[in-house]
Residue frames relative to the residue before (quaternion, step in Angstrom):
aa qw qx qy qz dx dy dz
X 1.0000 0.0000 0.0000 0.0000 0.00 0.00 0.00
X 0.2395 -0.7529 0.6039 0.1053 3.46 -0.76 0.96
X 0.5341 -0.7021 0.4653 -0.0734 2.99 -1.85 1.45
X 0.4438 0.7074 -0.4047 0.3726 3.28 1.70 -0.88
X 0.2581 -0.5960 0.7403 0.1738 3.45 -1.67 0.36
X 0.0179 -0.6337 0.6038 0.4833 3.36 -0.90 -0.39
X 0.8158 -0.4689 0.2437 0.2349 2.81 -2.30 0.61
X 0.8285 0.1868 -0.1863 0.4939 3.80 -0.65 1.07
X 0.3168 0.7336 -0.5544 0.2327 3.41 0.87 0.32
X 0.7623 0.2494 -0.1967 0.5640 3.52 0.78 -0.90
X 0.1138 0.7545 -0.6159 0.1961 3.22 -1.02 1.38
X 0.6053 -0.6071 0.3481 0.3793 3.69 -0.72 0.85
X 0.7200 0.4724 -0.1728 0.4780 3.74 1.56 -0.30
X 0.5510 0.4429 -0.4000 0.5832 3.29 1.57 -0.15
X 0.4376 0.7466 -0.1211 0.4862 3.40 1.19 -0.24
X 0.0036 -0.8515 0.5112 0.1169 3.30 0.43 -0.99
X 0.0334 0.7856 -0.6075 0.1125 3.50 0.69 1.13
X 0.5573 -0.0553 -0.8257 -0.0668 1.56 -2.54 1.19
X 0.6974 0.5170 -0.3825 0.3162 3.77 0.85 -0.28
X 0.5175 -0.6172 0.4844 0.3415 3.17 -1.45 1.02
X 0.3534 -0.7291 0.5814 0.0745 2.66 -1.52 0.54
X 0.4920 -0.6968 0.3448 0.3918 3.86 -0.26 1.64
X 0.6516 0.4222 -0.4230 0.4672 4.32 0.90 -1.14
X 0.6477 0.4577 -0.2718 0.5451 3.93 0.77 -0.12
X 0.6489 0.2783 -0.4863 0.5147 3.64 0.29 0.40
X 0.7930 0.2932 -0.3730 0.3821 3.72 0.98 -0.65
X 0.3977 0.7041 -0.4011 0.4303 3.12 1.25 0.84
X 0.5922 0.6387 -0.1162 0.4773 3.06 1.49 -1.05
X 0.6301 0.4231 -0.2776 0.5889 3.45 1.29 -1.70
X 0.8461 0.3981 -0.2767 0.2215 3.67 -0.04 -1.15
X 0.7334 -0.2272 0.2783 0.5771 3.78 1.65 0.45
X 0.7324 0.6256 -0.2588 0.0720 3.44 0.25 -1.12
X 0.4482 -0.7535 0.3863 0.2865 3.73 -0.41 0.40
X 0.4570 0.6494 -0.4065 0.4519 3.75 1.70 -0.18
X 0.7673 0.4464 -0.3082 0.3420 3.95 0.13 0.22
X 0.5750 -0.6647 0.4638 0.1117 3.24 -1.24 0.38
X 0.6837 -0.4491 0.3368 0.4663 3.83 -1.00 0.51
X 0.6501 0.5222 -0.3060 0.4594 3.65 0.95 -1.32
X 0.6780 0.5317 -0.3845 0.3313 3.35 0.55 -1.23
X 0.6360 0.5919 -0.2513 0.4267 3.60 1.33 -1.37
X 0.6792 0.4056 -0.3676 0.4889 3.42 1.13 -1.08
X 0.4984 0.5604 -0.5118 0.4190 3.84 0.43 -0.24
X 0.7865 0.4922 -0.1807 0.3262 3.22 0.37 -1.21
X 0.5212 0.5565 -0.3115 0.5671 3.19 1.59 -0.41
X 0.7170 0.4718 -0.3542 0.3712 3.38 0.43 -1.15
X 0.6939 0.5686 -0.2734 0.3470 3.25 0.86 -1.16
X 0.6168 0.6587 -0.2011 0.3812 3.26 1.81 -0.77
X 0.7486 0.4460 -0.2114 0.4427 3.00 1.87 -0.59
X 0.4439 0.6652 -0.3072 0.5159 2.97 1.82 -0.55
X 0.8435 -0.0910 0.0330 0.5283 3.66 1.23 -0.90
X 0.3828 -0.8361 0.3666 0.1415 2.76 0.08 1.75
X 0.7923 0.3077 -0.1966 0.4888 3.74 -0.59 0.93
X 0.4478 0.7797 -0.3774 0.2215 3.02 1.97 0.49
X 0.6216 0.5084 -0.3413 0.4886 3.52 1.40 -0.38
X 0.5296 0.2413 -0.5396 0.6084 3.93 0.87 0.28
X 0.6151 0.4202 -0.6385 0.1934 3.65 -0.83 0.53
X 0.4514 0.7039 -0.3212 0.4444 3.08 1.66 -0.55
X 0.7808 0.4045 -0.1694 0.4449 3.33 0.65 -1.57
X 0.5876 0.6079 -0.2847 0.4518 3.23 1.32 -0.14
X 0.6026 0.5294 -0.3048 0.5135 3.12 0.84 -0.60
X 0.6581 0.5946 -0.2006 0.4160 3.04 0.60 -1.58
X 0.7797 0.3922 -0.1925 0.4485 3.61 0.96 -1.08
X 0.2533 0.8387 -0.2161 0.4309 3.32 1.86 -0.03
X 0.7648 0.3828 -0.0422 0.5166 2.48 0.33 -2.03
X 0.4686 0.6951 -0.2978 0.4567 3.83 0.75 -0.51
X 0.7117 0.5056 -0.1246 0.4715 2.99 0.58 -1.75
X 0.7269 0.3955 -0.3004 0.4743 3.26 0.21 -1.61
X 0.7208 0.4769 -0.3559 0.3554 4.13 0.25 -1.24
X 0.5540 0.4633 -0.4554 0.5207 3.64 1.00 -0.73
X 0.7642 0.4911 -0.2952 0.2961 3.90 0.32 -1.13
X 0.7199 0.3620 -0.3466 0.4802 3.41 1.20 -0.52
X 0.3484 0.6383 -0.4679 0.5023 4.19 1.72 -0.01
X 0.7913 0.3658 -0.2475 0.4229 3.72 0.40 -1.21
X 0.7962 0.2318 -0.3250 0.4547 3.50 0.58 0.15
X 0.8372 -0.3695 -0.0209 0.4027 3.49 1.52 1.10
X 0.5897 0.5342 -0.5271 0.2983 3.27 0.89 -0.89
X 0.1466 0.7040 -0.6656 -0.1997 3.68 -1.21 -0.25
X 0.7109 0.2334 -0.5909 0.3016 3.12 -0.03 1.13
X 0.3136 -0.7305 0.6062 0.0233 3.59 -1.51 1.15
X 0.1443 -0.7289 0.6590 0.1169 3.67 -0.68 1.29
X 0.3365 0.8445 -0.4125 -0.0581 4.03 -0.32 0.03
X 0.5175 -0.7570 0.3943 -0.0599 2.87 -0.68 1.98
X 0.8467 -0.2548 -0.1238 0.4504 2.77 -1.18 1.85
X 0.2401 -0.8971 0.3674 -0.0504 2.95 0.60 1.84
X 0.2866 -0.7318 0.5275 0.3228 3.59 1.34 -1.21
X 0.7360 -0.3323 0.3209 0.4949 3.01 -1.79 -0.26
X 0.4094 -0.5661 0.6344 0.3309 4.18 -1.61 0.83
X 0.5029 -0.6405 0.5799 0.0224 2.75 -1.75 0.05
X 0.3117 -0.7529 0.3692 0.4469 3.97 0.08 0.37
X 0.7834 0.1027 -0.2289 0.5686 3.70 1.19 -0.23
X 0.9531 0.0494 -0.1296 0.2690 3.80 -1.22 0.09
X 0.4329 -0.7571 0.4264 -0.2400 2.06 0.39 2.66
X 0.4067 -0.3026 0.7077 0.4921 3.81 -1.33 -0.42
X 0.6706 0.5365 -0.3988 0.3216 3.68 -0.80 -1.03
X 0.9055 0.3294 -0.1119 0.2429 2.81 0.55 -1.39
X 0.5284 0.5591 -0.2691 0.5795 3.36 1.75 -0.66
X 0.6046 0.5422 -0.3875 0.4363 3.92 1.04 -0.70
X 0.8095 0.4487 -0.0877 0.3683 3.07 0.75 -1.25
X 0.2561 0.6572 -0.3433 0.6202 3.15 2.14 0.28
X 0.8876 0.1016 0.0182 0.4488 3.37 -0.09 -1.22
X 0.7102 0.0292 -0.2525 0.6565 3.63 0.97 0.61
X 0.2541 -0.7913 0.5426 0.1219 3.34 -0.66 1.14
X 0.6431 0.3774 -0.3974 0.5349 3.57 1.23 0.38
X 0.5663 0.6132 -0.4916 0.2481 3.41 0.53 0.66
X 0.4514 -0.5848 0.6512 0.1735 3.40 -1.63 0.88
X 0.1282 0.6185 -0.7699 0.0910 3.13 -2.15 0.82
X 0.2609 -0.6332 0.7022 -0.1949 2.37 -1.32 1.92
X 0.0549 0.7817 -0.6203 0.0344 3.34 -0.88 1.69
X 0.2797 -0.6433 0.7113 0.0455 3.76 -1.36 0.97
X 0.0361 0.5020 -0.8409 0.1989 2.76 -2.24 1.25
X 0.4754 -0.5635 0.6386 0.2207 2.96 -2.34 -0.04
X 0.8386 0.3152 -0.2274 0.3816 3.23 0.69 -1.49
X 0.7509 -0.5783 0.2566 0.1892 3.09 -1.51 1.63
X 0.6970 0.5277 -0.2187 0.4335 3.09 1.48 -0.95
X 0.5106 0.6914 -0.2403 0.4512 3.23 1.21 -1.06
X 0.7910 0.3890 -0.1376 0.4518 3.24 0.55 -1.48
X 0.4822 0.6198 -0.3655 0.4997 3.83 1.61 -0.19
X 0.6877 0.4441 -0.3257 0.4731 3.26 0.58 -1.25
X 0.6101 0.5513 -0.2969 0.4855 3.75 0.70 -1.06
X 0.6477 0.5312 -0.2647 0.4778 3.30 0.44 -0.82
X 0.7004 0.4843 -0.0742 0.5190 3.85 0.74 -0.84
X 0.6258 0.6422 -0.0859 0.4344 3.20 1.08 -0.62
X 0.7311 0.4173 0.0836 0.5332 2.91 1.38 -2.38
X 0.4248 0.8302 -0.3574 0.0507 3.78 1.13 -1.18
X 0.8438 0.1066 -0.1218 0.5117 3.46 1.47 -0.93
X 0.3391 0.6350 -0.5692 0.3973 3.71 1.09 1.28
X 0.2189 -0.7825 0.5304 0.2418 4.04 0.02 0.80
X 0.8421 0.2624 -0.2062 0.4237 3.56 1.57 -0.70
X 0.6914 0.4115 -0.4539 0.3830 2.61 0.98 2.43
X 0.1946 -0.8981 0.3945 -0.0012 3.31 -0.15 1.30
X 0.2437 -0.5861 0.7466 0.1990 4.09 -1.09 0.70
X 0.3324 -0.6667 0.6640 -0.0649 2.85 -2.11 1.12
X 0.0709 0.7711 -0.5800 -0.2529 3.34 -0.77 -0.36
X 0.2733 0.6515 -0.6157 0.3490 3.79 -0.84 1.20
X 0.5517 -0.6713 0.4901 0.0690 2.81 -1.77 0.62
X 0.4701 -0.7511 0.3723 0.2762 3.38 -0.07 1.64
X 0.7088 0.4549 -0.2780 0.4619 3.30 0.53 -1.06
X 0.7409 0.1796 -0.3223 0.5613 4.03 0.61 0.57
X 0.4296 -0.7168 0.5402 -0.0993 3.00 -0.26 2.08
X 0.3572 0.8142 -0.1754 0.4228 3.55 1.13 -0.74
X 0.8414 0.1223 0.2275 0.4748 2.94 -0.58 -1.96
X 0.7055 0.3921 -0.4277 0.4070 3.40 0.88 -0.64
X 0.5869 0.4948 -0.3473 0.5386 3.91 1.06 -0.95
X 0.6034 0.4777 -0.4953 0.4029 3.94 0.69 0.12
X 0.6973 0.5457 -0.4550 0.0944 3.26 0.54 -0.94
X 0.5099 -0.6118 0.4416 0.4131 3.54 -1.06 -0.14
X 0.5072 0.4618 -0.5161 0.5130 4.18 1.03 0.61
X 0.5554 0.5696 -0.3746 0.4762 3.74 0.91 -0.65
X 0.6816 0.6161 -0.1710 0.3558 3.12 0.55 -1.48
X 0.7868 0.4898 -0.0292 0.3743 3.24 0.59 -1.48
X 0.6328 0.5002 -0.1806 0.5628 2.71 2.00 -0.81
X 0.8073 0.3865 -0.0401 0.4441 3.86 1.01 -0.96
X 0.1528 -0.7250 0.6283 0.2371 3.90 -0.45 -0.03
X 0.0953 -0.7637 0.6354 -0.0625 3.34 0.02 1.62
X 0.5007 0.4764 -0.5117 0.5104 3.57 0.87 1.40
X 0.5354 0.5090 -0.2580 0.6227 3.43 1.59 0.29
X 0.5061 -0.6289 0.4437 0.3892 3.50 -1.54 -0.02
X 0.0707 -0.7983 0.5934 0.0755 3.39 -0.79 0.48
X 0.3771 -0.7515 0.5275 0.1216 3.18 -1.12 0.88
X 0.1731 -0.8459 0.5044 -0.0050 3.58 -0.70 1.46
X 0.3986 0.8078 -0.4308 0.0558 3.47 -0.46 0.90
X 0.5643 -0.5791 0.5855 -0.0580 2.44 -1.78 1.99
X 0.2523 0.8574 -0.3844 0.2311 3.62 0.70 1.31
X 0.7843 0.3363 -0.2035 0.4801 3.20 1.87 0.12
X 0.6724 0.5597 -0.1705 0.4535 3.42 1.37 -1.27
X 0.6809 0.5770 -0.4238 0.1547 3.97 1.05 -1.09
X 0.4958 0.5883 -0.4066 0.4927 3.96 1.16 0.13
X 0.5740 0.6478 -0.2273 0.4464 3.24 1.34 -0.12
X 0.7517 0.4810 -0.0821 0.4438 2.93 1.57 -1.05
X 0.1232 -0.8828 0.4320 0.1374 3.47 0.50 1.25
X 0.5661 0.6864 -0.2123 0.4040 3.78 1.16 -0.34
X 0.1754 -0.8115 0.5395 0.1402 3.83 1.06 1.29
X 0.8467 0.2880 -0.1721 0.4130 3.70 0.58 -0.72
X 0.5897 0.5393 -0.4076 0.4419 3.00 0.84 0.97
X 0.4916 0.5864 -0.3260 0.5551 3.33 1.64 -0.88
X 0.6552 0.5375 -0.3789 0.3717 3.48 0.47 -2.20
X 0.9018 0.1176 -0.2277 0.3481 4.08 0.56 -1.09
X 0.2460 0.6904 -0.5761 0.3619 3.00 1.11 1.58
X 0.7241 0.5085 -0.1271 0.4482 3.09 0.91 -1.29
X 0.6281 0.4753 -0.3092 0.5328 3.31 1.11 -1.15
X 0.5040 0.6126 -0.3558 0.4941 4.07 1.29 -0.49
X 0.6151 0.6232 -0.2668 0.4027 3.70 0.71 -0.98
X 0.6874 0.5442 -0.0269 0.4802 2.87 0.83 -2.11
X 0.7197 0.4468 -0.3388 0.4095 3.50 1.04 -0.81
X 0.7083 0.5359 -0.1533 0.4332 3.37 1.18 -1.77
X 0.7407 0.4402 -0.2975 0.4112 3.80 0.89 -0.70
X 0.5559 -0.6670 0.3366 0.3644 2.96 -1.31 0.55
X 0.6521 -0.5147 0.3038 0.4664 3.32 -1.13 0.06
X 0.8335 0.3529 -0.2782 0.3215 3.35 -1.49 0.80
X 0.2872 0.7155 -0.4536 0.4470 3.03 2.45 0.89
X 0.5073 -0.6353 0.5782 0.0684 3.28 -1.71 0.45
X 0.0723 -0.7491 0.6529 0.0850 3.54 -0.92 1.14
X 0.1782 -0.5719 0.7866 0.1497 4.11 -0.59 1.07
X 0.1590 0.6526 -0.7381 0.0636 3.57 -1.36 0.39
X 0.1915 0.7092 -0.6674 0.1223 4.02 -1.29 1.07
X 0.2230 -0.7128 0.6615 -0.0677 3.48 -1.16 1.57
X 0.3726 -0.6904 0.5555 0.2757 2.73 -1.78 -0.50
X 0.2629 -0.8992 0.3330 0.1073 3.06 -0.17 1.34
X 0.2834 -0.8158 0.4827 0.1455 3.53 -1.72 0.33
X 0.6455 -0.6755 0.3371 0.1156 2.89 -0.01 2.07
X 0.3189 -0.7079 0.5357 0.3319 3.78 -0.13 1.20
X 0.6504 0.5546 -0.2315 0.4645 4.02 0.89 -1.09
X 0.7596 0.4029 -0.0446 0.5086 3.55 0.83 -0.48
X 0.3398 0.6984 -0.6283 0.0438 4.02 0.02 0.10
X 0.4732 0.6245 -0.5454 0.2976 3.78 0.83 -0.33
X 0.7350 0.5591 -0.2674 0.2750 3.63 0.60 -1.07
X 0.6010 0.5074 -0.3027 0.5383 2.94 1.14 -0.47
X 0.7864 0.3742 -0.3776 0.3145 3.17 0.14 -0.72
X 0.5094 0.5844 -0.4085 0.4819 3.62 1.48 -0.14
X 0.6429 0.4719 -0.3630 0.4819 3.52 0.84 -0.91
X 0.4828 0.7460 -0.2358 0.3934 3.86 0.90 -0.50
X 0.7674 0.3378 0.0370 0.5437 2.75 0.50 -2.27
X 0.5438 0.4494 -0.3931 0.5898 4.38 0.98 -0.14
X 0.7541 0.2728 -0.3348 0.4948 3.66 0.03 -0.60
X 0.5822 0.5334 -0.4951 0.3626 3.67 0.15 0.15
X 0.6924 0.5247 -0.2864 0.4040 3.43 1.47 -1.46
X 0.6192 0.7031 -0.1173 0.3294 2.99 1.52 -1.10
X 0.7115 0.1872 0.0022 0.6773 3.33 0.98 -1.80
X 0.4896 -0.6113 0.5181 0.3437 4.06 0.60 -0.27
X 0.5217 0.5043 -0.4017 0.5586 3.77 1.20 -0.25
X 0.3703 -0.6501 0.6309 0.2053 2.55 -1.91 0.49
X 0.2682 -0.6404 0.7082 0.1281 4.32 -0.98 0.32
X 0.2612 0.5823 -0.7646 -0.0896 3.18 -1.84 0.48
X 0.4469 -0.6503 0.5923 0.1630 2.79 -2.07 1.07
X 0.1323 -0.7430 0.6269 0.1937 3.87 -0.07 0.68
X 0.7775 -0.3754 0.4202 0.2794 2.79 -1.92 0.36
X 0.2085 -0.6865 0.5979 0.3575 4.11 -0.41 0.12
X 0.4182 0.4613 -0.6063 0.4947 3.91 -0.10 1.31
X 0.7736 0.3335 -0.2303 0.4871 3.18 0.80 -1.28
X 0.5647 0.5270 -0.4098 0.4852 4.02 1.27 0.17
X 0.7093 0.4143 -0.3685 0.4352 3.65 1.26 -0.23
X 0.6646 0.7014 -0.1916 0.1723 2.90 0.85 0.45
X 0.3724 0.5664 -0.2677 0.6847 2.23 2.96 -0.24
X 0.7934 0.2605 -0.4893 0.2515 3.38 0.41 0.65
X 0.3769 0.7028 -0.5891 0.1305 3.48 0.94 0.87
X 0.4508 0.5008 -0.5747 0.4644 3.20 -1.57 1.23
X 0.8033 0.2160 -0.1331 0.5388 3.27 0.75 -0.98
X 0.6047 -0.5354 0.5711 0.1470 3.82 -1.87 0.82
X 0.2113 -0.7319 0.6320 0.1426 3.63 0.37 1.31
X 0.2971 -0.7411 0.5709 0.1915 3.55 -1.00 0.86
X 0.6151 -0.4371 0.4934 0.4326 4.03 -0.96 0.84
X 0.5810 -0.3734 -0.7166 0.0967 1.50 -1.66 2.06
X 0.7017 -0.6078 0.2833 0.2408 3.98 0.22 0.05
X 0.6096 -0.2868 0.2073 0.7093 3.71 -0.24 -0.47
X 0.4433 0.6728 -0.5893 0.0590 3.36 -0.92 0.18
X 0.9287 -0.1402 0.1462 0.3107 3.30 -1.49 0.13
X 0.3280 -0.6378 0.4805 0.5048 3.76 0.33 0.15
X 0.7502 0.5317 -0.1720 0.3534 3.24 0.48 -1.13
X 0.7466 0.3057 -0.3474 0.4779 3.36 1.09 -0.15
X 0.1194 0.8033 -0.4340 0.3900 3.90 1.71 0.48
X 0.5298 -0.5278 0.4944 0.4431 3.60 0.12 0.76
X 0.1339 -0.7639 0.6311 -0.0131 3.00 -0.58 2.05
X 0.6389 -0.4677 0.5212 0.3185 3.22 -1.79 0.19
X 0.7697 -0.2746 0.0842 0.5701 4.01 0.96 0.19
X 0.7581 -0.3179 0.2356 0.5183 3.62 -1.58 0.09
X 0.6650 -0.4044 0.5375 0.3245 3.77 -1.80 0.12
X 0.2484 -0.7779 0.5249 0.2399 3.66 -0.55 0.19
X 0.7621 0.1547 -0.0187 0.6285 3.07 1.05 -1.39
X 0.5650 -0.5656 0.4323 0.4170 3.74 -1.26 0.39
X 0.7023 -0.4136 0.4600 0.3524 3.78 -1.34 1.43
X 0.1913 -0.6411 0.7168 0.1965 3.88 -1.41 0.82
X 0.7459 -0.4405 0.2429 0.4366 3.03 -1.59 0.25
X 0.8721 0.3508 -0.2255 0.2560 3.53 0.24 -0.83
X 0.3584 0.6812 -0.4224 0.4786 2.98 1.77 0.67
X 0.6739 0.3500 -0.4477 0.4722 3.85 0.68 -0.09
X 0.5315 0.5862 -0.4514 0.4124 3.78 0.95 1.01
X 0.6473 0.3517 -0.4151 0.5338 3.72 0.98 0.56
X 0.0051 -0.5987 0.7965 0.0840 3.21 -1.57 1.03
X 0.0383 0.7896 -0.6016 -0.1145 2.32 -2.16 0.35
X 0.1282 0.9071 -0.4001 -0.0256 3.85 -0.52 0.26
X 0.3276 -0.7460 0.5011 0.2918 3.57 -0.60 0.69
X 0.0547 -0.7421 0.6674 0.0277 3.77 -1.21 0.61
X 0.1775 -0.6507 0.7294 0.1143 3.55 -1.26 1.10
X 0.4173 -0.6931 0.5496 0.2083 2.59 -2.27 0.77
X 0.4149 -0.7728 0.2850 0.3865 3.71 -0.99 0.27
């Protein structure tokens, strides 16, 4: 896999400075070198507003790790994952799948042009991995196209995960027949990865502060739904053991060292197959 950028891709104007930008704050939380002073100050703020707000990031993020290595080892190998964001130079989808199934395929989707450059650059000499452009939220069109296609046997299972963007999604009835679209068009024994941010039946103040910073910040808006209202985007599908829960408590990698900060009991997450 090749590392090369080409030259000027990142610029304060491809960009669109001064606003942060959500793949560039969680760039920002997880180490990365793709972001900007603003992006850091967002992240700060948000960090004080909720303390422990950059390990939920990394949690999640490491989740997601978890969940692709776990569903490679018991077979899927192919991996559809939506609005991927900015890559990473190491643990990729690609790369954890292909860790543990060396025939697997991954097939990542986005909108923004840039996003999909960097990916694109990144990806040039993996044949069993491919960048898309389409819109997650029309299942439709995107499972029609003929780069999807070409790229997947959508007469097989395929794993789909929606592991970064659904707090993003302020439309309950659109998502519901995004997902319910998935669920329809794949084959049986596909896979829904799905993590949000959640809103603590004991807690609604936090969220909405955490809500109300990233709007000033990035100009977007975020909701954290209720986690009743997060199990519910998977009916259709068999939540697999242990269930929605915490990112962090997803079949961890070993005991807690330190006690959970506050804004770490805002991410669920849980993977459900279909039958």
């Amino acid at each position: 896999m090749t590392l090369a950028i080409p030259p000027g891709l990142f610029t304060a104007r491809t960009w669109r400075l001064p606003v942060a930008s959500p793949a560039r704050i969680h760039d920002a939380a997880l180490g990365g070198t793709d972001n900007y002073v603003l992006d850091r100050e967002a992240l700060a703020a948000l960090e004080d507003a909720a303390p422990g707000f950059t390990e939920l990031l990394r949690a999640t993020r490491a989740w997601h790790v978890r969940v692709v290595r776990h569903l490679a080892g018991r077979g899927i190998d192919q991996f559809l994952d939506l609005a991927a964001g900015l890559p990473r130079a190491r643990e990729n989808t690609h790369q954890v799948a292909q860790r543990y199934n060396r025939d697997a395929k991954v097939v990542y989707t986005n909108t923004n042009p840039l996003l999909l450059s960097y990916a694109r650059a990144l990806l040039d000499d993996n044949d069993a991995t491919h960048i898309v452009h389409g819109d997650h939220l029309d299942p439709h069109r995107l499972l029609d196209s003929e780069q999807l296609c070409s790229a997947l046997d959508l007469r097989r299972p395929v794993a789909v995960l929606m592991t970064r963007g659904v707090h993003h999604e302020l439309d309950d009835h659109r998502l519901s027949a995004a997902l319910a679209g998935y669920r329809a068009l794949l084959a049986p024994g596909s896979v829904l990865a799905l993590s949000s941010w959640a809103e603590p039946a004991a807690d609604r103040g936090l969220p909405r502060i955490i809500e109300q910073i990233w709007h000033t910040h990035a100009g977007q808006r975020v909701r954290c739904r209720p986690v009743p209202e997060l199990q519910r985007l998977f009916d259709g599908y068999d939540l697999l053991d242990p269930g929605l829960t915490p990112v962090q408590d997803w079949w961890p990698d070993g005991p807690r060292l330190h006690p959970a900060e506050m804004a770490m009991r805002l991410g669920y997450g849980g993977v459900g197959i279909t039958a």
